[in-house]
C-alpha positions as CSV (number, residue, x, y, z in Angstrom):
1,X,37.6,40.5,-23.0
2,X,37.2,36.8,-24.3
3,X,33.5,34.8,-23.9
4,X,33.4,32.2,-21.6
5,X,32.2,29.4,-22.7
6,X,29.8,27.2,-20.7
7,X,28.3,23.6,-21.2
8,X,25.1,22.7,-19.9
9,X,24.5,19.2,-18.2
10,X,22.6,16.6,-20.3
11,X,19.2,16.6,-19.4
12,X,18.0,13.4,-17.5
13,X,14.8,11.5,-19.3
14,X,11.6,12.1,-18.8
15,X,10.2,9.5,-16.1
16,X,7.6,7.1,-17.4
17,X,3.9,7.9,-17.6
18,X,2.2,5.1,-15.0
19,X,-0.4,3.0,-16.9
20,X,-3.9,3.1,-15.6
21,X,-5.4,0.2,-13.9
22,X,-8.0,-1.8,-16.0
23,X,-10.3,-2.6,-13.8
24,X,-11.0,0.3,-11.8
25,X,-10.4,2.7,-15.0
26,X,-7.8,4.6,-13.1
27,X,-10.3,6.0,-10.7
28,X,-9.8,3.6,-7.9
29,X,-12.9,2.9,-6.9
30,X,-14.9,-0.2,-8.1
31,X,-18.8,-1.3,-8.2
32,X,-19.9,-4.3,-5.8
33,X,-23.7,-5.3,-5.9
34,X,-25.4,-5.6,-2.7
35,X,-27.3,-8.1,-2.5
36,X,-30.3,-8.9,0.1
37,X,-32.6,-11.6,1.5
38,X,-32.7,-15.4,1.6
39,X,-32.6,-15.6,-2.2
40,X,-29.5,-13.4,-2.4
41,X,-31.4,-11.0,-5.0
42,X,-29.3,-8.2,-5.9
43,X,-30.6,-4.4,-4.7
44,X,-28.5,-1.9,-5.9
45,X,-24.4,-1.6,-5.9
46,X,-22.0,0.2,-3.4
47,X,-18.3,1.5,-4.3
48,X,-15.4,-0.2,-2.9
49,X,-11.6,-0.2,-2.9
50,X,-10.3,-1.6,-5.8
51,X,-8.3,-4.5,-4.6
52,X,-5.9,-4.5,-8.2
53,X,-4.2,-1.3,-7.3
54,X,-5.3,-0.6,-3.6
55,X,-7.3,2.7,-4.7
56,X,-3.8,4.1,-6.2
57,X,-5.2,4.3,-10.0
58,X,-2.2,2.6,-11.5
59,X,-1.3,-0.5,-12.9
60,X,0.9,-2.2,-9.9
61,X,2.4,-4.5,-13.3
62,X,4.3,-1.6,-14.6
């Protein structure tokens, strides 16, 4: 009994890796200082949505 012979389909690329946003660091989550009284002296910091990437983590240029 002969072989039969069989091609396998090219296999598609790899999709690219997403580049990491710089400002949050990829974690999406930024530092904003909180600041307090009638001299507007800083107290401590909070996290907040970074506004670059809108807490995905990537870099919405690539």
């Amino acid at each position: 009994m002969a072989t039969k012979r069989t091609t396998k389909p090219p296999k598609a690329p790899a999709p690219p890796e997403p580049s990491i946003c710089s400002p949050c660091d990829g974690s999406g989550m930024v530092a904003a200082t909180v600041r307090v009284g009638r001299k507007r002296r800083p107290v401590g910091q909070q996290d907040g949505l970074c506004l670059n990437c809108l807490g995905s983590g990537t870099s919405p240029d690539a």
